[in-house]
C-alpha positions as CSV (number, residue, x, y, z in Angstrom):
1,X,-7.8,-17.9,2.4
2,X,-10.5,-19.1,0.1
3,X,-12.2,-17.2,-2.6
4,X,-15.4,-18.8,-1.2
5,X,-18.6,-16.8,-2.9
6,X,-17.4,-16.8,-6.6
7,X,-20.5,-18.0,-7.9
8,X,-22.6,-14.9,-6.2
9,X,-20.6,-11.9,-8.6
10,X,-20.7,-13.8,-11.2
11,X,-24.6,-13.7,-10.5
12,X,-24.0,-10.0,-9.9
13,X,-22.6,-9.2,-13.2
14,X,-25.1,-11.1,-15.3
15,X,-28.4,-9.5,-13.5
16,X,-26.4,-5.9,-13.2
17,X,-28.0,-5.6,-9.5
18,X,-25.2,-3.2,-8.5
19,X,-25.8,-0.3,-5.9
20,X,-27.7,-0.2,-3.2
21,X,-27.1,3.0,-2.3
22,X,-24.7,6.4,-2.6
23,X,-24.5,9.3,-1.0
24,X,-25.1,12.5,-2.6
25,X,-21.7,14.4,-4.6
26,X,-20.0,17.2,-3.2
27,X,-19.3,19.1,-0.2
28,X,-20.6,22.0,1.2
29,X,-19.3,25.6,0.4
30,X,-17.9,26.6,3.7
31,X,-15.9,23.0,3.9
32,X,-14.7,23.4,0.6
33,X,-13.2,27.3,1.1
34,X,-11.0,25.4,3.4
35,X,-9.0,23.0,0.8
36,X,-6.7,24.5,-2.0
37,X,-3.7,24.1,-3.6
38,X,-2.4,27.5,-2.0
39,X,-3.2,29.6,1.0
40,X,-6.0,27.5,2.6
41,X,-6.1,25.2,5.8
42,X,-6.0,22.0,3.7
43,X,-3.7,20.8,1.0
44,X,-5.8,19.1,-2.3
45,X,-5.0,15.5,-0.2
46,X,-7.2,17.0,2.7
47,X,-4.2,17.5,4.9
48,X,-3.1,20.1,7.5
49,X,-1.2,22.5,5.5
50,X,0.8,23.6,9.0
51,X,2.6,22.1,10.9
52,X,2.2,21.6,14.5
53,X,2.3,23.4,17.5
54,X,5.4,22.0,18.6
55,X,7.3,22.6,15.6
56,X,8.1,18.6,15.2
57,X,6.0,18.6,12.0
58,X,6.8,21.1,9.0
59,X,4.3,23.0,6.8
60,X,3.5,21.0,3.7
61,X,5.2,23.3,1.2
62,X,4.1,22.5,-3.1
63,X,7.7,21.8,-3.7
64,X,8.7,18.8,-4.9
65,X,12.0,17.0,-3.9
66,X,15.2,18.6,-6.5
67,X,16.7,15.2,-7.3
68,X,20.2,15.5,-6.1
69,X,23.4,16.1,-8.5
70,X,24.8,12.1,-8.2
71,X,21.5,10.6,-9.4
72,X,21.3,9.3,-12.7
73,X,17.9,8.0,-13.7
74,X,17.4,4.4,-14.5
75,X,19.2,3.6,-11.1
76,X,18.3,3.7,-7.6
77,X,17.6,7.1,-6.4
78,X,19.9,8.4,-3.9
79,X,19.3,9.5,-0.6
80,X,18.8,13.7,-0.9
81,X,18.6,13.5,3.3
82,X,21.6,11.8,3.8
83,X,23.5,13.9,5.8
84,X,20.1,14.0,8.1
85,X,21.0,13.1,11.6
86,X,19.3,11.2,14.3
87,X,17.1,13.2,16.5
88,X,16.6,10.6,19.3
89,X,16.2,7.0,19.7
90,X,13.2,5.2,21.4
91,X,13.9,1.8,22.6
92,X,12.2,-0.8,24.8
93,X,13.8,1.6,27.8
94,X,11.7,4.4,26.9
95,X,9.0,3.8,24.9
96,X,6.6,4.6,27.3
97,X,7.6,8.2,27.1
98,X,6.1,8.6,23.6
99,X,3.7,5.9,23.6
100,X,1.0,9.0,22.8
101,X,2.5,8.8,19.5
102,X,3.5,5.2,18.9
103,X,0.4,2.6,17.2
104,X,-0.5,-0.6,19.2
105,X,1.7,-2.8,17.3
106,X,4.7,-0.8,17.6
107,X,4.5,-0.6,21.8
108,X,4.3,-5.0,20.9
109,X,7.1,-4.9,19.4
110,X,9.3,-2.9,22.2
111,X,7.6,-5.7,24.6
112,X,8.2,-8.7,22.4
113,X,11.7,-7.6,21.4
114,X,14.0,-5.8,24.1
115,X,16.5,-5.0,21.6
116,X,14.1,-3.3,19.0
117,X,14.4,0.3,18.4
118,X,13.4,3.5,16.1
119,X,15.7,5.8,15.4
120,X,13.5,9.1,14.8
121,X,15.0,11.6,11.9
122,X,13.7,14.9,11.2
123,X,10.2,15.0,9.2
124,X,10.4,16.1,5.6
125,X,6.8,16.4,3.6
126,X,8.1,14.8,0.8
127,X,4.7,14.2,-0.6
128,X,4.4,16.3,-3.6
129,X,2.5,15.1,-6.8
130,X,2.0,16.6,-10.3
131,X,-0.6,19.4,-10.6
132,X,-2.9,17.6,-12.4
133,X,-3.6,15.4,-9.4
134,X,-4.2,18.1,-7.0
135,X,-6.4,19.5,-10.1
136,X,-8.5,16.2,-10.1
137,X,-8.6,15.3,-6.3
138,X,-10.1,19.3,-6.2
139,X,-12.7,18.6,-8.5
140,X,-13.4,15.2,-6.8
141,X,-14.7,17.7,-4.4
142,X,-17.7,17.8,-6.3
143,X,-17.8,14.8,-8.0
144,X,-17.2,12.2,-6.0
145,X,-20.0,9.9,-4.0
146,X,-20.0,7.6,-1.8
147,X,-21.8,4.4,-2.9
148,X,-22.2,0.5,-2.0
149,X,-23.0,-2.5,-3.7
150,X,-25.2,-4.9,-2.1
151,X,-23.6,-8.2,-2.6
152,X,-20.9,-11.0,-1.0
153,X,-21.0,-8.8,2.6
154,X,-21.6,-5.5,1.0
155,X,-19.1,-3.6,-1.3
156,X,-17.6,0.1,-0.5
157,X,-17.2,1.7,-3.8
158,X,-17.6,5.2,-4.9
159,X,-19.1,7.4,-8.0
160,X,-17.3,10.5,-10.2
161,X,-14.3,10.4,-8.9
162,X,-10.6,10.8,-11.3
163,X,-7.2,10.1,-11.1
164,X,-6.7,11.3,-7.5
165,X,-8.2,10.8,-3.9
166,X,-12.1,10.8,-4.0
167,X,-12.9,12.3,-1.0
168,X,-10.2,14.7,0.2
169,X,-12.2,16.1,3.1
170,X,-13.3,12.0,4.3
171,X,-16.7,12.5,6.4
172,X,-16.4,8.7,7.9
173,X,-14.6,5.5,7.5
174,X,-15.7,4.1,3.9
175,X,-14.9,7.6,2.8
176,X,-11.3,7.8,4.6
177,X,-10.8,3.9,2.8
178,X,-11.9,4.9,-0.8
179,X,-9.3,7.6,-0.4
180,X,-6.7,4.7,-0.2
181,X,-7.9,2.9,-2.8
182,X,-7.9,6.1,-5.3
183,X,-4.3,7.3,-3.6
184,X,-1.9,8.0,-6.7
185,X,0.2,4.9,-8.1
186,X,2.8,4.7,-10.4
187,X,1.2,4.0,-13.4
188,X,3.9,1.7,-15.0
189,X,6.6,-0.5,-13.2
190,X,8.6,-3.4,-14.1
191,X,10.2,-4.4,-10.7
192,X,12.6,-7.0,-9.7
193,X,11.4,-8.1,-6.4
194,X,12.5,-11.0,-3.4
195,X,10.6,-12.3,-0.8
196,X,11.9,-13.7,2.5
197,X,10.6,-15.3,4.7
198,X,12.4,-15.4,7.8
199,X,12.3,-17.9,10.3
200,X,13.0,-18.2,14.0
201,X,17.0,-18.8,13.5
202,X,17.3,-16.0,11.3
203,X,17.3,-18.0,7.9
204,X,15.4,-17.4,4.8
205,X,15.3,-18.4,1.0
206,X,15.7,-15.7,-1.1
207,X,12.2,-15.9,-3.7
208,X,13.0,-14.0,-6.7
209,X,9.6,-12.1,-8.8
210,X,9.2,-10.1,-11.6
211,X,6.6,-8.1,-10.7
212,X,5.2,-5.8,-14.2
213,X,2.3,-3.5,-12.9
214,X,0.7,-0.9,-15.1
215,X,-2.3,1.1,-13.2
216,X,-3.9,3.5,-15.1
217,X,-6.1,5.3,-12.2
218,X,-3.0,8.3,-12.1
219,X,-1.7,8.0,-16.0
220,X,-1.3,11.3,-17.2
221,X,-2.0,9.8,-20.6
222,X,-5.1,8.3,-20.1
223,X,-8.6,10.8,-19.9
224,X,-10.6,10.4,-17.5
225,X,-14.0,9.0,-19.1
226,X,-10.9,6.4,-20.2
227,X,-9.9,5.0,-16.7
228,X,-13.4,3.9,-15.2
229,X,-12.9,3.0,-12.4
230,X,-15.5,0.0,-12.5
231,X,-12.9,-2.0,-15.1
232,X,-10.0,-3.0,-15.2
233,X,-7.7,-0.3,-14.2
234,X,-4.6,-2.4,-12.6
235,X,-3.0,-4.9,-14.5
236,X,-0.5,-7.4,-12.8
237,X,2.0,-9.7,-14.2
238,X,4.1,-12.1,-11.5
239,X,6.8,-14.4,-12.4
240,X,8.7,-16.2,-9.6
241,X,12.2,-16.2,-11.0
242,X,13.7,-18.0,-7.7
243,X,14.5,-20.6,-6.5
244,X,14.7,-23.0,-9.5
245,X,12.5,-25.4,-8.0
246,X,10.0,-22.5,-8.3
247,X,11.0,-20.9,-11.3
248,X,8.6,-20.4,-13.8
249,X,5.2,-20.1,-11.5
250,X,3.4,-16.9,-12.8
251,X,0.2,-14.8,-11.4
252,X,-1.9,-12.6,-13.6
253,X,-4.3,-10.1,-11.8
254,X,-6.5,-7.4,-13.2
255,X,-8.3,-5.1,-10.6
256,X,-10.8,-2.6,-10.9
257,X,-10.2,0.8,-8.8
258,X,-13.5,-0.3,-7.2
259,X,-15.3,-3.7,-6.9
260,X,-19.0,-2.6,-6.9
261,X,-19.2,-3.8,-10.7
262,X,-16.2,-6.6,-11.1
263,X,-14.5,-8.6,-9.4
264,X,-10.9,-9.5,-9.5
265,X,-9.6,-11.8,-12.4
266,X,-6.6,-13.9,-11.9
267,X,-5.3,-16.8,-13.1
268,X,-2.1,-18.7,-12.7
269,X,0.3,-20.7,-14.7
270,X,2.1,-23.3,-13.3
271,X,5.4,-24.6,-15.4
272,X,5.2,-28.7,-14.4
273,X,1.4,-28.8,-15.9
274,X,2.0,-26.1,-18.5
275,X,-1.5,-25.0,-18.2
276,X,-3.2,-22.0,-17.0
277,X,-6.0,-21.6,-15.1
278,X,-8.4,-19.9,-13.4
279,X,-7.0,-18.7,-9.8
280,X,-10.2,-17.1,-7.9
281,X,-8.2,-17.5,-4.5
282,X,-5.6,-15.0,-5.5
283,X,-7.3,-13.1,-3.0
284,X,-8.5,-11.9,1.1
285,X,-6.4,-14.1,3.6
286,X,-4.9,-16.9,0.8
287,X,-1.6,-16.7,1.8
288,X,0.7,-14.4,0.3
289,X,3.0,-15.9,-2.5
290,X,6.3,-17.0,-1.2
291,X,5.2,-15.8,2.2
292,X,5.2,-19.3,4.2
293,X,1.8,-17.5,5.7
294,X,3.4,-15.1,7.6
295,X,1.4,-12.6,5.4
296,X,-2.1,-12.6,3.4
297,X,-2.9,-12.3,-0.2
298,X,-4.5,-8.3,0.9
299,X,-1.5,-7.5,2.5
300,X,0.8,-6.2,-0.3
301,X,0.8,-2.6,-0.5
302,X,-1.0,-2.6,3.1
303,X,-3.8,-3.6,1.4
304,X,-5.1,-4.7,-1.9
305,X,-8.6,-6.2,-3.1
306,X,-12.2,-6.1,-2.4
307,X,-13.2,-4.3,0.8
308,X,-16.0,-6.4,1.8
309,X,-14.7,-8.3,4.8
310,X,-14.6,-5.5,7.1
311,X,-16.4,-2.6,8.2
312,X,-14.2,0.6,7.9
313,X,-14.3,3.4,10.8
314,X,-12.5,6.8,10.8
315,X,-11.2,7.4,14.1
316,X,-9.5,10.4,13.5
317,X,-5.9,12.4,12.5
318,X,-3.2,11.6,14.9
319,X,0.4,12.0,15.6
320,X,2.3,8.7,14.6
321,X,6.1,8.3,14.2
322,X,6.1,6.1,10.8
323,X,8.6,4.7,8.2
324,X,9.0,7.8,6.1
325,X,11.8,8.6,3.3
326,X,13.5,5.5,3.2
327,X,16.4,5.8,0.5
328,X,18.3,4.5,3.1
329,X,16.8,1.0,2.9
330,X,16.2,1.4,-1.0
331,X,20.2,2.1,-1.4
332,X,21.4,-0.4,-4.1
333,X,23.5,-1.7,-1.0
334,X,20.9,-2.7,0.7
335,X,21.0,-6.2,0.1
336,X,19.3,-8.9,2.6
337,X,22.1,-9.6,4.3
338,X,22.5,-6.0,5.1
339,X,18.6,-5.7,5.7
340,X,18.1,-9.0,7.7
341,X,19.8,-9.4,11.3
342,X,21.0,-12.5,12.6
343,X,18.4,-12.2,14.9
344,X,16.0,-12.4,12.1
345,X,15.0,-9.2,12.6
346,X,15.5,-5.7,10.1
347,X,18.8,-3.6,10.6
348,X,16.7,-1.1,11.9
349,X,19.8,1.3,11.4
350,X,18.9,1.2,8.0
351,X,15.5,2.1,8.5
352,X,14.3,6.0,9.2
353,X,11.2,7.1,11.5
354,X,9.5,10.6,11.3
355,X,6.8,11.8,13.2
356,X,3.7,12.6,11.0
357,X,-0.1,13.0,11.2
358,X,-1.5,10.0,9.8
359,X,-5.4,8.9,9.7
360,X,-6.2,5.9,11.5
361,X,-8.7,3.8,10.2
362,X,-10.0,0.6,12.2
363,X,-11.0,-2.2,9.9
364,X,-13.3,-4.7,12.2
365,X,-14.5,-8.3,10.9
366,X,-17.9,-8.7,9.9
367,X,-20.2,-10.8,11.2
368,X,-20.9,-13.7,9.4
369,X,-17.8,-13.7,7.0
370,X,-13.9,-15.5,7.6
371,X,-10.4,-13.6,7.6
372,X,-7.4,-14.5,9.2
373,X,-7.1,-11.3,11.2
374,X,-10.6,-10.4,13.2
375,X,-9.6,-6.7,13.4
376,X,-6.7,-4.5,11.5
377,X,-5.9,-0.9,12.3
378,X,-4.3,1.2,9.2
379,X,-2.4,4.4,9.3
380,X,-2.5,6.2,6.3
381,X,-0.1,9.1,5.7
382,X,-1.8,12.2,5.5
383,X,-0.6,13.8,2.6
384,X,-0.3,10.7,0.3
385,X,-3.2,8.3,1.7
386,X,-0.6,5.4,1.5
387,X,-0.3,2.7,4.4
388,X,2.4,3.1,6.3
389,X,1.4,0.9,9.4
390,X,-1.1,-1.8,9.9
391,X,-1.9,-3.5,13.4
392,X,-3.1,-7.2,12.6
393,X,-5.3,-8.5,15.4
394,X,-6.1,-12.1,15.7
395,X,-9.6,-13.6,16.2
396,X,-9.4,-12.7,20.0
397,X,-8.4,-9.4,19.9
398,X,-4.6,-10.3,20.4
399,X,-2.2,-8.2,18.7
400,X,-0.3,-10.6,16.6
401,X,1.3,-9.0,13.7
402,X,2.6,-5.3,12.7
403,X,3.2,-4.4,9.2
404,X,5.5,-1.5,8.0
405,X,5.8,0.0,4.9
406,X,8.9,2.0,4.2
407,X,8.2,4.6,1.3
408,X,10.1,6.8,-0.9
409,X,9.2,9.6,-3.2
410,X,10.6,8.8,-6.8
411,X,11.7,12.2,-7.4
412,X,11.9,11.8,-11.5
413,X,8.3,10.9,-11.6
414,X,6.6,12.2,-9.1
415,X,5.0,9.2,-7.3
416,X,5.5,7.4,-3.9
417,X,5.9,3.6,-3.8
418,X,7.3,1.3,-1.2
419,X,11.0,1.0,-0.9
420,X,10.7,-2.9,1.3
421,X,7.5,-3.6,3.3
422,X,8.0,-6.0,6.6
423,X,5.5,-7.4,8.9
424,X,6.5,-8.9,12.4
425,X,4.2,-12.4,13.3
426,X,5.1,-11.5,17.2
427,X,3.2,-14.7,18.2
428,X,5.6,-17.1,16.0
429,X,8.6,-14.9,16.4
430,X,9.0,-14.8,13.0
431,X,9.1,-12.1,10.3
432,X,8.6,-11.1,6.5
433,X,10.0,-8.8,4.1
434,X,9.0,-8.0,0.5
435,X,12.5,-5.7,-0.9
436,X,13.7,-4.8,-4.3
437,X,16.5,-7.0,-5.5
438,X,19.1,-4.6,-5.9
439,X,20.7,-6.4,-9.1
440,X,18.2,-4.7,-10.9
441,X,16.5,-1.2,-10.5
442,X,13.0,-0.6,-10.8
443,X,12.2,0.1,-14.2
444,X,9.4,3.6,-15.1
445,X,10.1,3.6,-18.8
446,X,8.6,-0.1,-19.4
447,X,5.7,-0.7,-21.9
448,X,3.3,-3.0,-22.7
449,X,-0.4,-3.3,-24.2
450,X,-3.3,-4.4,-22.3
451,X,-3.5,-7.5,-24.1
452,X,0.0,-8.8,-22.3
453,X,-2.1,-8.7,-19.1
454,X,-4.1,-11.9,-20.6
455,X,-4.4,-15.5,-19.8
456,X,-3.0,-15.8,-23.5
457,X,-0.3,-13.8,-23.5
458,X,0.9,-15.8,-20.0
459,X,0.5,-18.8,-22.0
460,X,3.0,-17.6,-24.9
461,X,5.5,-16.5,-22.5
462,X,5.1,-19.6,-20.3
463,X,8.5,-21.5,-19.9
464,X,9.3,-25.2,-18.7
């Protein structure tokens, strides 16, 4: 990927030409009588408070998960489904029987891979934030605009919005994305991560990162003139711990919520020069770090960065079965050679399927720009906003790789985050996954000021 228009935002910030247009806040009366944190039709996230006809899908109750009696916080968080048992099994035998409910990539996979399956578990609405999200995502109702910046291919931003989703109730496809951009995040994480990138045989080196992340669009702590989401508002820190012929490689990143004002700042430090500098292609389709291309720099998280590539259109709430509650796969004991077949493929015993309403949004390249993929379709969960599956699409409308992101609720602090993500390249037969490395637990309580997010702070802590 290239971080080819640099020079046009830096134009940008210097003449201040920033919007070309927004929409105008808030939604109408009748529409909002329909959202609420109790009693009404849609939860403050903008999803179905019932569940469906068919009884597959629960209510969404305000109840947060009781963190069982065995956990002890600071480790990894046990499993409060465990003793959930399988419901059924869909395999390359009978997929066709619930291909209403499967996404494009997953029917590739059954057809690429006879042996792949899903084992489908009963669906728990585990999504349950803090109050004073719902609080802000229903004020967002009438705050929050829709708004565009008129530069590189045209930037999707938004106005007003706090702390939670800005547009619960999404009227059309840059709406439904914004939501995914203002989804809650943990707002401080110091994580011990590995990457593998698995090839054809079933091999991989492990890659070892310290990833430190502090995002302050959900801090309780922060107010909300405080977390403008023009500035910086993530903060990254990346250290490649492994292997030693690596070792010592470091990414900084800081992010705005939004891009309509800023850009993303990165730089990187590389231990044989010693130096740091400047890295605008940390960014788009460069490839992923450690990810021997088999995954993009906007991949992690399902997607990160500006959203100016693609043109984003809401096709609607559907009926998905999608990596849901995975403790099972962010069990301490789930180390990669538990995770990773010989095959080269995931244990998929280890990993859990529920069906749930999801919003699909279909991301289309625009004319005139570059990306690796030509089309992407997300589904977002619909009571969190997080992507759970992404359908890659080459340049001819092939499908050509599937992404999934297995989730958990961190019942101590009330956030979701991704327990491993893995994306299939079903055209090179090879696959990715991005885990915890279960040596060390993710860590909540970690600290730092701002000023360790800095091309000078990476330079003090730089080693060999």
């Amino acid at each position: 990927m290239g971080f080819k228009r640099y020079s046009i935002w830096t134009t940008m910030a210097l003449c201040g030409a920033l919007v070309a247009g927004s929409a105008i806040a808030g939604v109408k009366p009748a529409e909002k009588a329909r959202i609420g944190l109790e009693g009404t039709e849609l939860t403050p996230a903008g999803a179905i408070r019932a569940g469906n006809s068919e009884g597959t899908i629960p209510a969404w109750k305000n109840e947060p998960i009781k963190p069982p009696a065995s956990f002890v916080p600071g480790t990894y968080h046990t499993d409060p489904f465990a003793d959930d048992q399988v419901l059924f099994t869909i395999t390359a035998q009978n997929y066709q029987e619930h291909a209403d409910k499967l996404s494009e990539g997953q029917k590739q996979m059954f057809q690429t891979y006879p042996d792949f399956f899903m084992n489908i578990y009963p669906s728990r609405r585990t999504a349950v934030f803090k109050p004073y999200i719902y609080e802000a995502a229903l004020k967002n109702l009438d705050r929050a605009e829709i708004a565009h910046a008129d530069v590189n291919m045209g930037i999707v931003g938004f106005k007003g919005a706090r702390k939670a989703w800005a547009f619960p109730i999404p009227k059309n496809g840059d709406e439904a994305w914004m939501n995914q951009a203002t989804r809650p995040v943990t707002p401080w994480l110091n994580s011990w991560e590995t990457t593998l990138a698995v090839t054809t045989t079933g091999n991989y080196v492990v890659n070892k990162l310290n990833i430190q992340k502090r995002d302050k669009w959900s801090d309780p702590d922060i107010a909300d003139e405080a977390a403008q989401p023009g500035k910086d508002s993530m903060l990254y820190y990346q250290t490649l711990l492994a292997p030693p012929k690596l070792a010592g490689q470091v990414v900084l990143a800081r992010d705005p919520t939004h891009f309509m004002e800023k850009f993303r700042s990165a730089w990187a430090y590389s231990p044989g020069q010693r130096r740091v500098k400047r890295a605008p292609q940390i960014v788009y389709d460069n490839p992923l770090t450690a990810s021997d291309g088999l995954a993009t720099t906007d991949q992690k998280w399902g997607f990160n960065g500006p959203n100016d590539r693609f043109n984003w259109n809401l096709v609607g709430r559907k009926e998905v079965y999608i990596p849901y509650n995975a403790y099972r796969l962010h069990s301490a004991n789930a180390t990669p050679d538990k995770v990773i077949t010989e095959d080269g493929r995931v244990n998929q015993d280890l990993a859990r399927y529920e069906l749930h309403r999801v919003w699909v949004v279909d991301a289309t390249l625009k004319e005139g720009t570059n990306h690796d993929y030509g089309r992407r379709t997300f589904y977002l969960d619909e009571d969190s906003w997080w992507i759970m599956l992404v359908d890659g699409y080459d340049r001819r409308n092939q499908i050509w790789r599937h992404w999934e992101s297995h989730d958990v609720m961190y019942y101590d602090i009330g956030f979701v985050n991704a327990a491993a993500e893995f994306q299939y390249d079903m055209q090179a037969g090879r696959m990715i996954a991005l885990m915890f490395d279960k040596q060390n637990p993710p860590d909540f309580t970690w600290r730092e000021e701002d000023n360790y997010f800095t091309p000078a702070s990476v330079r003090r802590h730089g080693v060999r």
